[in-house]
C-alpha positions in Angstrom: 60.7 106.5 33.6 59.5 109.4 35.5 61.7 110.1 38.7 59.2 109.2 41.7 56.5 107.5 39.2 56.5 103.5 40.1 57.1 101.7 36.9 55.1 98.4 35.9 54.7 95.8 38.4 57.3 93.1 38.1 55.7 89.7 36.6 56.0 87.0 39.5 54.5 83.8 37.0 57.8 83.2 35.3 59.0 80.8 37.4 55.5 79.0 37.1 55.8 78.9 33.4 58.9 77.6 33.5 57.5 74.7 35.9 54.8 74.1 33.6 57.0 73.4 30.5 59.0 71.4 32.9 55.9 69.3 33.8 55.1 68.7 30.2 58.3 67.7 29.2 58.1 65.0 31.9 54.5 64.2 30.7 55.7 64.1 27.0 57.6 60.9 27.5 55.4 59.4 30.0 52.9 59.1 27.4 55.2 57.8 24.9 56.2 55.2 27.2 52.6 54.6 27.8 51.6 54.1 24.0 54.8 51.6 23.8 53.9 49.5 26.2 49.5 49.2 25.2 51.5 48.5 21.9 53.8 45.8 22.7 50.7 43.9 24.8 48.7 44.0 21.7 51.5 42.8 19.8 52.2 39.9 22.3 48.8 39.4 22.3 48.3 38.5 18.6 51.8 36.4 18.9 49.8 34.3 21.3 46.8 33.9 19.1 49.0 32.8 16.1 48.4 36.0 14.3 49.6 39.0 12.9 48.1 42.8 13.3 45.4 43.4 10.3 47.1 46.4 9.1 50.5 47.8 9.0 49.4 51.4 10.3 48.6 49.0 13.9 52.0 49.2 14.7 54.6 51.5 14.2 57.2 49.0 12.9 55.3 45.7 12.3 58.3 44.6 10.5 59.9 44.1 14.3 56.8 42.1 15.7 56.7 39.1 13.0 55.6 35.8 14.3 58.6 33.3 13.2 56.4 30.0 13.7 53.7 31.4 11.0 54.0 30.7 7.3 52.5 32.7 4.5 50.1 31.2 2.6 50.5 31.1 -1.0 49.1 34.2 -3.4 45.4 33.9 -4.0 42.9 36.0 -5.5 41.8 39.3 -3.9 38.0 39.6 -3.2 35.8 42.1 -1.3 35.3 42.1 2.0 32.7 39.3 2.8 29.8 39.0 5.7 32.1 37.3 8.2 35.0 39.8 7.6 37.8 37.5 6.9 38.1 37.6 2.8 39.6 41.0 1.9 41.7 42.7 -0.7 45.2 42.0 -1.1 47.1 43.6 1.9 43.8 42.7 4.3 43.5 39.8 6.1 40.7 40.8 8.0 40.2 39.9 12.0 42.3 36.9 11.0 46.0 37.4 10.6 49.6 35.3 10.4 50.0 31.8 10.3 46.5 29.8 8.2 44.8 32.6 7.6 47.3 35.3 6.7 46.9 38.3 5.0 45.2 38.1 1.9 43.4 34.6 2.8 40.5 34.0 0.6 38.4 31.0 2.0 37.1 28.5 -0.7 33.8 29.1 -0.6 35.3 32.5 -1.3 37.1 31.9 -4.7 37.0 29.8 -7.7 37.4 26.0 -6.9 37.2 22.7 -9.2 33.9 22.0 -8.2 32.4 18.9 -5.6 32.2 15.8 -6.4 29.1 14.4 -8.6 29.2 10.8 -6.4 26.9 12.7 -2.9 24.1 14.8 -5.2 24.3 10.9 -7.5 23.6 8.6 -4.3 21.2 11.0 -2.7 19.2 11.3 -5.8 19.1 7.8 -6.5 17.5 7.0 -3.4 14.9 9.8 -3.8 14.2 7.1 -7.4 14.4 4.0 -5.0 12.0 5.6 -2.3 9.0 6.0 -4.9 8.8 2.0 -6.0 7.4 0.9 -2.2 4.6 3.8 -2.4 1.3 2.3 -3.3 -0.5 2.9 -6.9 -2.8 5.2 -5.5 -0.2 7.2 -4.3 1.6 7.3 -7.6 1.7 10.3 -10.1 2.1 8.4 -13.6 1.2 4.8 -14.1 2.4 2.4 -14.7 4.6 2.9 -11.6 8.0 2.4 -13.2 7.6 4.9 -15.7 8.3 8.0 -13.5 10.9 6.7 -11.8 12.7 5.4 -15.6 12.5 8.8 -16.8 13.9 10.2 -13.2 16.8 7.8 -13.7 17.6 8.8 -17.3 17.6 12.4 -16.4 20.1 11.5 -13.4 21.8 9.4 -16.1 22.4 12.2 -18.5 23.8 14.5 -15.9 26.2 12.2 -14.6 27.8 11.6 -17.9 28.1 15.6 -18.7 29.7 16.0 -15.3 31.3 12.4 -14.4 33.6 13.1 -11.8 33.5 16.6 -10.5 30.6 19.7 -11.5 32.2 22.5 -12.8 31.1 22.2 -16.1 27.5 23.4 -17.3 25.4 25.5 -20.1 21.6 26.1 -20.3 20.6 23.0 -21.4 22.6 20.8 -18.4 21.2 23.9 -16.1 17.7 22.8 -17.4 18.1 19.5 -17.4 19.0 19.4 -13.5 16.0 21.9 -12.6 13.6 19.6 -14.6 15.0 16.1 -12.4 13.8 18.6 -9.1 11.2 19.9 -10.5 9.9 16.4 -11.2 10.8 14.5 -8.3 9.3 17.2 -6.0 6.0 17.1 -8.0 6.1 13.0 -7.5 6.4 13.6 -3.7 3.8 16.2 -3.6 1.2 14.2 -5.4 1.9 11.5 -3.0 1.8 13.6 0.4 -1.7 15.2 -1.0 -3.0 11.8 -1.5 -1.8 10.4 1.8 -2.9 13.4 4.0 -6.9 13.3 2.1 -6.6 9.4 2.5 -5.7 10.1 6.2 -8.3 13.1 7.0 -11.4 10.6 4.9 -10.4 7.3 6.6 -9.6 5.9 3.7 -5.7 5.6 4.2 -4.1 3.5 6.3 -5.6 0.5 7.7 -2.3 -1.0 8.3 0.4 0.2 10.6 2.7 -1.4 9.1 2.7 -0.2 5.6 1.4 3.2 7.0 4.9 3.3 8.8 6.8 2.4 5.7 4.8 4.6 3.3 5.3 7.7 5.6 9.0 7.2 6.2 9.3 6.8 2.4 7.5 9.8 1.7 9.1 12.1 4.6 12.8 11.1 3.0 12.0 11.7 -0.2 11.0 15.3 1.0 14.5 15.4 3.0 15.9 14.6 -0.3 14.1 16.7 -2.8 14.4 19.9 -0.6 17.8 19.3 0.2 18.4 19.0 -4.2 16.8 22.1 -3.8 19.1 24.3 -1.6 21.7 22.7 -3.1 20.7 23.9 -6.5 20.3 27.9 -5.7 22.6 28.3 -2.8 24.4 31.0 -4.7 23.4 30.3 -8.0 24.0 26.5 -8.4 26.8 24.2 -8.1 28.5 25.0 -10.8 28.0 29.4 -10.3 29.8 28.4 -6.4 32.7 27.0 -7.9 33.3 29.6 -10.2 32.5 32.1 -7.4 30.0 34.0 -9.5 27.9 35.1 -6.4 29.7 37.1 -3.2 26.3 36.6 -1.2 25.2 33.2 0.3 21.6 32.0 0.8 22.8 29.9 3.8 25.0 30.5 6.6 26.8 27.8 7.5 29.2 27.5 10.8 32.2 27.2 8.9 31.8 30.9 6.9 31.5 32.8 10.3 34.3 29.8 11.8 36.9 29.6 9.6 39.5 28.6 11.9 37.0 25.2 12.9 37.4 23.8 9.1 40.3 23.2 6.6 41.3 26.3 4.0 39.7 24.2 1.5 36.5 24.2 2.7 33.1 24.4 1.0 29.4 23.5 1.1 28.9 20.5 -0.7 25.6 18.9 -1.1 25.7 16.4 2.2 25.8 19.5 4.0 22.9 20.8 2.1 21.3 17.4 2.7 22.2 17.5 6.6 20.4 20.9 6.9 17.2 19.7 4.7 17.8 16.6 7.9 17.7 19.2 10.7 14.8 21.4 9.4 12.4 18.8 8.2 13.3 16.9 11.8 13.1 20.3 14.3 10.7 22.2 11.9 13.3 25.3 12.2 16.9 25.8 11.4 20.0 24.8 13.4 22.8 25.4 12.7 22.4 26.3 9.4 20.6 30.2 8.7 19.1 31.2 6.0 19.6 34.9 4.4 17.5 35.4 1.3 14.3 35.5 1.3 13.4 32.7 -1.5 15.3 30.3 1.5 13.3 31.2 4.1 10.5 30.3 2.6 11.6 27.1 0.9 12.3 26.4 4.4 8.8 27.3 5.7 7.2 25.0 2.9 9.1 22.0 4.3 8.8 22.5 8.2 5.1 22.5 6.7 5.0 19.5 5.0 7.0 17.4 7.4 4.8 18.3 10.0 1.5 17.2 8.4 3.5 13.9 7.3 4.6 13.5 10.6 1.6 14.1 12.8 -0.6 12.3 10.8 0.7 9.1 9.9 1.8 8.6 13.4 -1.5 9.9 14.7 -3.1 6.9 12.5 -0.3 4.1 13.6 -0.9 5.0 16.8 -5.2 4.9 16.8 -4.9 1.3 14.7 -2.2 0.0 17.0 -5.0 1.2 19.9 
């Protein structure tokens, strides 16, 4: 340095740097502390719910935060992720952790089962058979009367003996064979509804409350019945294509797929719940509780609302005018 030059001006921030570095290092664990404790209330949180964090990367040691009062449930198949978001891969339990549904739960509707019993789809169908011997003879497809109704039971006959007990056994030809009882008892009911409604609409139906009343309700359970075979037949490819849990996608949404936790593990749509939702539809003209997805259910749906309505208003329309 030059004698009587003035050197470089002396840096006066030091001390605020070092105040700075202080500040963070005080901020450093206040944020740690922080994260710990947002941590821990989640973790207490699902503890109080019955369940455990859906991942192990939600906590830093989820081995420390295990709920004691849950028990695993047993090894099942791994499947994708479904609509509701609680059947995942192995290692995922979804929103729905710890305790019933632990990681890895598959719901049954999810996986292969051993199939519903053949005794609902039997009784229901029976009574679609039963329901066509009060209907008049002009309101009958085949004559003499009996003979549709023989042939409906030896259909129902055949299936029960290929599948006695539970459905979980078919080929092409059983396939068929349950397609063809539908397909026939839904073209019986339709011939009869055209015939009533024309009857109706000329004048020439329904002179009688009485058997008016009885020949409508006949008709309108039959159609509960038939469209409720229906459903139950393509909901995800059939009875038998559910049990194997060939299809991921459902054609009907019922409570218990978004609601696991409101039905038993073992859970499935069976046919009265098909039957129930056939009920609702052809009752309210819309659906419930019960949505439908695809496209082909919608308008199945559609076609019924149509057809109970048209029952409905007019047979009581003409009850009511004779009783008048």
């Amino acid at each position: 340095m030059m004698p009587g030059r003035p050197g470089p001006p002396e840096r006066t921030d030091g001390g605020q740097d070092d105040q700075m570095d202080s500040h963070a290092g005080q901020r450093d664990p206040d944020s740690a502390l922080i994260l710990e404790g947002i941590q821990a209330l989640h973790i207490r949180m699902d503890e109080l719910e019955g369940r455990h964090p859906a991942d192990p990367a939600d906590t830093a040691d989820p081995a420390s935060h295990t709920d004691p009062t849950s028990h695993p449930d047993p090894p099942g198949p791994a499947g994708p992720v479904g609509p509701a978001g609680f059947a995942g891969p192995a290692g995922r339990g979804g929103r729905f952790g710890g305790g019933r549904f632990g990681l890895g739960f598959v719901p049954a509707w999810r996986r292969p089962t051993e199939g519903e019993a053949r005794w609902q789809v039997s009784v229901a169908v029976a009574a679609a058979v039963a329901l066509q011997f009060p209907l008049p003879g002009r309101l009958v497809l085949l004559h003499p009367d009996w003979l549709l109704p023989a042939l409906e039971g030896l259909l129902l006959l055949a299936l029960v003996m290929a599948n006695p007990r539970r459905i979980n056994r078919e080929s092409r030809a059983l396939r068929l064979l349950g397609l063809t009882l539908a397909a026939i008892l839904s073209l019986a009911n339709a011939f009869s509804v055209a015939r009533l409604i024309i009857g109706l609409v000329n004048g020439t139906e329904g002179n009688t409350a009485g058997p008016l009343l009885v020949t409508g309700g006949a008709i309108w359970l039959t159609n509960v019945i038939v469209f409720g075979l229906w459903y139950w037949e393509f909901d995800r490819g059939g009875p038998v294509a559910r049990a194997n849990a060939d299809r991921m996608y459902p054609d009907f949404l019922f409570a218990q797929m978004t609601s696991p936790h409101l039905a038993p593990p073992d859970w499935e749509p069976a046919f009265a719940d098909y039957l129930y939702l056939s009920f609702t539809n052809a009752a309210a003209f819309s659906p419930t509780d019960v949505l439908p997805l695809s496209r082909w259910s919608k308008l199945a749906m559609t076609a019924q609302a149509t057809v109970s309505i048209l029952t409905v208003a007019l047979v009581v329309a003409r009850a009511v005018n004779i009783l008048r």
